[in-house]
C-alpha positions as CSV (number, residue, x, y, z in Angstrom):
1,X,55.6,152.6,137.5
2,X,58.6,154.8,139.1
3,X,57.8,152.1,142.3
4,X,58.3,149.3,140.3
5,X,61.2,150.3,138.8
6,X,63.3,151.1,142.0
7,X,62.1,147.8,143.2
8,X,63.6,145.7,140.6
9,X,66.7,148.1,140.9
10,X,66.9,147.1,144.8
11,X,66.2,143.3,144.4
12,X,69.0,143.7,141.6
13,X,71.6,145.6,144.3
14,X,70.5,142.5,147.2
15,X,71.3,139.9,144.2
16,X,74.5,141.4,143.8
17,X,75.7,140.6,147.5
18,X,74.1,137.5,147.9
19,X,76.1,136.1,144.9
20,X,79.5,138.2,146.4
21,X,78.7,136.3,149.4
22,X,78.2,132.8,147.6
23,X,80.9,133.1,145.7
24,X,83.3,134.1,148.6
25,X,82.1,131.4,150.6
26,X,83.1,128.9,147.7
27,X,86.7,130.6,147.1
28,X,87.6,129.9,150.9
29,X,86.4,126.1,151.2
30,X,87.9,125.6,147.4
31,X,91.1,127.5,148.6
32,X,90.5,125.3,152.1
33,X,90.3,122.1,150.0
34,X,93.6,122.7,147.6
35,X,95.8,123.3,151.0
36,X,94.3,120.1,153.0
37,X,95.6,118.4,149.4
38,X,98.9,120.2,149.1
39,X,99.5,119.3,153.0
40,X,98.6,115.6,152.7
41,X,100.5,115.0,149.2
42,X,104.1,116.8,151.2
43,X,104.9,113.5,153.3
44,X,104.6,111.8,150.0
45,X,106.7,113.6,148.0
46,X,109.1,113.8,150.8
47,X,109.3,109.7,151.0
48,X,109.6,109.4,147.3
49,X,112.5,112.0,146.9
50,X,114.4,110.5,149.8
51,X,113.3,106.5,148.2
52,X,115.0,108.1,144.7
53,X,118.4,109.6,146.8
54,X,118.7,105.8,148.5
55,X,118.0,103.8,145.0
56,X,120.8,106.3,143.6
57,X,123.8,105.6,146.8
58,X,123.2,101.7,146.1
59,X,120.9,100.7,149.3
60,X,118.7,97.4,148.7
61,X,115.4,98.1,148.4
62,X,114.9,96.1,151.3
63,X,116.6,98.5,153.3
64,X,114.3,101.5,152.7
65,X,112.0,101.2,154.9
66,X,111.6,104.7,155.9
67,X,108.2,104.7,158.2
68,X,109.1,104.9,161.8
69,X,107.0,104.1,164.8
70,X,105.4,106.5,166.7
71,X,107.3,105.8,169.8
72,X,110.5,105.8,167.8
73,X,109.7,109.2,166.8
74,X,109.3,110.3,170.0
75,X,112.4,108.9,171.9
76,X,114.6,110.4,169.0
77,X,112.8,113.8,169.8
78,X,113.5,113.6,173.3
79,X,117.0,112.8,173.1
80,X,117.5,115.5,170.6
81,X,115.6,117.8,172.7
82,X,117.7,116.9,175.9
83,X,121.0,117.1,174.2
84,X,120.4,120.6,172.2
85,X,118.8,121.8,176.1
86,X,122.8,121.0,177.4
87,X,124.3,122.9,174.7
88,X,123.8,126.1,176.5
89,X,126.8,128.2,178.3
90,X,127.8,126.5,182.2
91,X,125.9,129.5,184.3
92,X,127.9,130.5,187.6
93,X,124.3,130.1,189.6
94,X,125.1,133.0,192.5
95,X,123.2,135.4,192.9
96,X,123.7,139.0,193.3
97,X,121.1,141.5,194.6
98,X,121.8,145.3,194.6
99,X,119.8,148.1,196.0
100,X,118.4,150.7,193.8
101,X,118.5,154.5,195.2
102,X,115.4,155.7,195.8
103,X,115.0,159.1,194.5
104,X,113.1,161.6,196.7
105,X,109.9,162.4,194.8
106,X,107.0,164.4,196.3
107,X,104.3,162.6,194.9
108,X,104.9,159.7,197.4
109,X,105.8,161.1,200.4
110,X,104.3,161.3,203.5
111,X,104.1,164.7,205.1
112,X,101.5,165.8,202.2
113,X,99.2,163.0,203.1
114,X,96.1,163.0,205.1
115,X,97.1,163.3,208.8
116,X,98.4,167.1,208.1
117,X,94.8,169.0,207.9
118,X,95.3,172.6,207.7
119,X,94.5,174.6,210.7
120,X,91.2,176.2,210.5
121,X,90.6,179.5,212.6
């Protein structure tokens, strides 16, 4: 009988982290599946907040076309990349080597090494 009960009270202690374990599992593909929505509804929201800013300054709505190419996209990033890349300070371009002193440390030097055997008698 004593068997039997600390059975059941180990398959209850197993059913315990199998369901931990489910219901983690769930939480992160739930939590997963929110952020793939919140990401994907962004660009939306974006388009219609910037639609609502042109309806408001007077632009036709024939004028709001606000999708752009892919290769539009990517000259435009280029010739902002190239123009904030020459914004930088005009460098003189000489360079200048100096020679560090090298201070005299025993550890390295050469007398100690292994040419210099003690004399045996």
């Amino acid at each position: 009988m004593i068997n039997l009960i600390t059975l059941s009270a180990d398959v209850i202690r197993e059913a315990g982290g199998f369901t931990i374990s489910i219901v983690s599992i769930f939480v992160v593909f739930i939590s997963l599946g929110v952020l793939v929505f919140i990401f994907m509804s962004i660009p939306k929201l974006l388009e219609l907040n910037i639609r609502k800013k042109l309806k408001k300054s007077g632009v036709p709505e024939e004028q709001t076309n606000i999708n752009v190419e892919g290769d539009v996209n990517a000259a435009i990033a280029l010739g902002l990349h190239m123009y904030f890349n020459e914004l930088h300070d005009e460098e003189s371009n000489i360079i200048t080597i100096h020679t560090a002193q090298k201070q005299y440390s025993p550890w390295s030097s050469k007398i100690y090494g292994v040419q210099n055997q003690p004399v045996r008698k």
